[in-house]
C-alpha positions in Angstrom: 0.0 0.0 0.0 2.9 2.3 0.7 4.3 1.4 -2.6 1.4 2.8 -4.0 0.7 5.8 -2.4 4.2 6.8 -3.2 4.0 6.2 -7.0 0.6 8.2 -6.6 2.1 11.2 -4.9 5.2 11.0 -7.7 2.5 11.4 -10.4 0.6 14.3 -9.0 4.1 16.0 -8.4 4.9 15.5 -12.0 1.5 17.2 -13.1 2.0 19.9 -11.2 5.6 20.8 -12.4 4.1 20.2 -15.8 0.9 22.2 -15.3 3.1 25.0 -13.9 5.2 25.5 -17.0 2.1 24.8 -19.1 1.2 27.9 -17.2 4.2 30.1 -17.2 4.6 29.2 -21.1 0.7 30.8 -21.5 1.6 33.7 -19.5 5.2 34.5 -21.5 5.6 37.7 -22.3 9.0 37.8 -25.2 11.5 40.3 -24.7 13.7 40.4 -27.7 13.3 40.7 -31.2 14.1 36.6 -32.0 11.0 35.9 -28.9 8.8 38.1 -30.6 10.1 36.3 -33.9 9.1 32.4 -31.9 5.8 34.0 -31.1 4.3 34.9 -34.1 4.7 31.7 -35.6 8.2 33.2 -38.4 10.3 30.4 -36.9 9.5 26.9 -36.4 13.0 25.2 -36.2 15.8 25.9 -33.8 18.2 24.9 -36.8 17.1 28.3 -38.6 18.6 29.8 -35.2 21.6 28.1 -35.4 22.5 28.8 -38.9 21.7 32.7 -38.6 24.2 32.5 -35.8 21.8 34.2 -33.5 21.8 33.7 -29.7 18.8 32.3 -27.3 18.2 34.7 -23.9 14.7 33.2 -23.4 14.0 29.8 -22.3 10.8 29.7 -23.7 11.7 30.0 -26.9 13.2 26.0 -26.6 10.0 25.2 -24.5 8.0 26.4 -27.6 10.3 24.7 -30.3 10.3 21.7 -28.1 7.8 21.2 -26.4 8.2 17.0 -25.9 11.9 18.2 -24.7 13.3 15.9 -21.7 15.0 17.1 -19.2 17.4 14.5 -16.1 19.6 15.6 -13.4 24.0 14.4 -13.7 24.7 13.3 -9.9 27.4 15.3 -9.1 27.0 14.8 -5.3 27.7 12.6 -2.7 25.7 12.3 0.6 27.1 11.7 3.8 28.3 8.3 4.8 30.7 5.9 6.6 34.2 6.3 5.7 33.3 8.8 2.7 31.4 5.8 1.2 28.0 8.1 0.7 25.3 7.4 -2.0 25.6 9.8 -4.9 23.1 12.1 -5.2 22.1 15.2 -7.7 22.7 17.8 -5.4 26.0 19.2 -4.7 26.1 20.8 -1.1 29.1 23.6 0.1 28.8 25.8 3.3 30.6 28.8 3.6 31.8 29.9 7.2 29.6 33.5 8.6 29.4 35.2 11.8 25.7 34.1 11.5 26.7 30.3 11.2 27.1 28.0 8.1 25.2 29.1 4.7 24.3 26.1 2.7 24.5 26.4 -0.9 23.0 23.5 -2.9 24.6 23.2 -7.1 22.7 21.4 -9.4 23.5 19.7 -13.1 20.9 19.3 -15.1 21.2 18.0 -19.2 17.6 19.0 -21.7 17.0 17.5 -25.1 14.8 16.0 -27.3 16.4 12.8 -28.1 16.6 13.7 -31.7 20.2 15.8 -32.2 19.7 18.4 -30.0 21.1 18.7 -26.2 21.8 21.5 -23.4 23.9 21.2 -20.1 23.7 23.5 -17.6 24.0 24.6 -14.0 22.7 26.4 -11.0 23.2 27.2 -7.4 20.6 28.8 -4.9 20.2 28.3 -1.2 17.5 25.0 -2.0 17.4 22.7 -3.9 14.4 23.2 -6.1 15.2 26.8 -7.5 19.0 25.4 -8.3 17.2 22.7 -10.0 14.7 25.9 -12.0 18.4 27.4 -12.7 20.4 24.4 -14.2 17.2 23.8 -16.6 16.9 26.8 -17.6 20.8 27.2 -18.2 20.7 23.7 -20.1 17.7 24.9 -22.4 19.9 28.2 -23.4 22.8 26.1 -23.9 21.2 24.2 -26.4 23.3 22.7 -29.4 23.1 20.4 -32.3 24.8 17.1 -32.7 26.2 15.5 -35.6 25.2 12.0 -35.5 26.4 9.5 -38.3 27.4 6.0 -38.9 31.4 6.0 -38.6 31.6 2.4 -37.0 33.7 -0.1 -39.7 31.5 -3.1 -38.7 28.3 -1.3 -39.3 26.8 0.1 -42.8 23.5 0.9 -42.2 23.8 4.9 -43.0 21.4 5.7 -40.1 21.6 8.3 -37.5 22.3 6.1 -34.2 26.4 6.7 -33.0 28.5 9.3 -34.0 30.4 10.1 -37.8 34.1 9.8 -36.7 36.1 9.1 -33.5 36.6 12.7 -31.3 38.1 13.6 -27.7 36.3 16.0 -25.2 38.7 17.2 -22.3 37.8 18.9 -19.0 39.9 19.7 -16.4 42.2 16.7 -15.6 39.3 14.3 -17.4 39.8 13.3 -20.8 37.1 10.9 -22.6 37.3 9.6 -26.1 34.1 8.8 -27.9 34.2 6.1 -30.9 31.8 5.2 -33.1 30.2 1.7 -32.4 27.8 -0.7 -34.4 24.1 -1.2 -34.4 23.3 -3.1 -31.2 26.3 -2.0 -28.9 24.5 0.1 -26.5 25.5 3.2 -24.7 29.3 1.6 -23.0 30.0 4.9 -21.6 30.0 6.1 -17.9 26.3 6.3 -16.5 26.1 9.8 -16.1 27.7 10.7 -19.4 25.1 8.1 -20.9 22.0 10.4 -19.5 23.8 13.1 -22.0 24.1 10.9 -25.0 20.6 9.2 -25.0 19.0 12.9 -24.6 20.9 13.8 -27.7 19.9 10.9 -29.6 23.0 8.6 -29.8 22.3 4.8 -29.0 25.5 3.1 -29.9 28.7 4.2 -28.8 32.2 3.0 -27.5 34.5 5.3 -24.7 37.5 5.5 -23.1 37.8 8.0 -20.0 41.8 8.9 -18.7 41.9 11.4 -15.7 39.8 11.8 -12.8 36.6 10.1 -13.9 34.7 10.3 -10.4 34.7 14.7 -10.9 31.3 13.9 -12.4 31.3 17.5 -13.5 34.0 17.4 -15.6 33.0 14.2 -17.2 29.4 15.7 -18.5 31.2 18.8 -19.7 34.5 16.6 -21.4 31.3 14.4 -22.7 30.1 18.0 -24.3 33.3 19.5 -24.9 33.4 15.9 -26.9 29.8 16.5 -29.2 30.6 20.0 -30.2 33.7 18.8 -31.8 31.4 16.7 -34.5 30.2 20.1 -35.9 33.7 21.4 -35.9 35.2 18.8 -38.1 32.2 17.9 -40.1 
């Protein structure tokens, strides 16, 4: 019964976050000239963006070009446990040291895409957890990008869009991660966290190697990202 009411509480929390940016989408007012643009219906396809070279302020401009977009949180955190053995967790907690006492300050990274070539990382602090979380997906939705998707594997031929066209490296930090093109059928065999990033963007088959620090979880979503915007460099 417990199992239940749990799953039913879930649901109602996911229609209200839904009916609240159903709401806040109805109720947007656009500010600049390429908002304005969105809203009258001139521009239907973020690529158009893209190629003009123009850049995104609004988040609900990609909430109106996307509006099946998916959004999942990177666990970048670790909770509290014996011998430093803690669950990981999305939130990231730091304190800072006042005359009042310790200030919390919760960071949160969050990935948004549509599953279809197009993916956004970003991230945001606050003082609780839910407005970091508002912050990080709002920050992933203006860092949207497009991804070159291909079929560069040697064993595979099938031309379709499901791994990437050629073998690149992504670096952040101390962490270095090379992704290489893999067959049809392989599967994501990439870190889990980096494989929240990939699937969002569309990619179902691909082959890895990390170097570095691979548990800085941060680093390895944005050497994962560094990684995809080097398709559209060399293509």
């Amino acid at each position: 019964m417990s199992r239940s009411r749990g799953k039913g509480k879930e649901r109602t929390r996911e229609d209200r976050e839904r009916k609240k940016k159903e709401e806040d989408f109805l109720n947007w007012v656009p500010k600049t000239q390429l908002g304005k643009d969105i809203a009258a219906g001139k521009i239907k396809n973020v690529d158009e963006i893209f190629n003009a070279n123009q850049k995104i302020f609004e988040s609900e401009i990609i909430d109106s070009l996307f509006p099946n977009g998916e959004s999942d949180l990177i666990n970048i955190g670790q909770a509290k446990g014996k011998f430093g053995g803690g669950k990981r967790r999305p939130w990231r907690q730091t304190q800072k040291k006042t005359c009042e006492g310790n200030v919390p300050t919760f960071a949160c990274l969050t990935v948004f895409g549509d599953k279809n070539g197009h993916v956004g990382l970003g991230m945001g602090r606050a003082k609780e957890t839910v407005p970091a979380k508002e912050k990080a997906l709002k920050q992933a939705k203006l860092n949207l990008m497009t991804v070159k998707r291909g079929c560069g594997s040697f064993n595979c031929t099938c031309n379709e869009p499901h791994s990437i066209p050629f073998k690149v490296e992504g670096k952040c930090g101390s962490s270095r991660l090379v992704l290489i093109p893999a067959p049809k059928g392989t599967g994501l065999a990439i870190d889990d966290e980096c494989k929240k990033i990939l699937r969002l963007a569309g990619i179902k088959d691909i082959y890895s190697n990390a170097f570095g620090q691979t548990r800085t979880k941060i680093n390895m979503a944005k050497a994962c990202i560094d990684a995809l915007q080097k398709l559209d460099k060399f293509v």
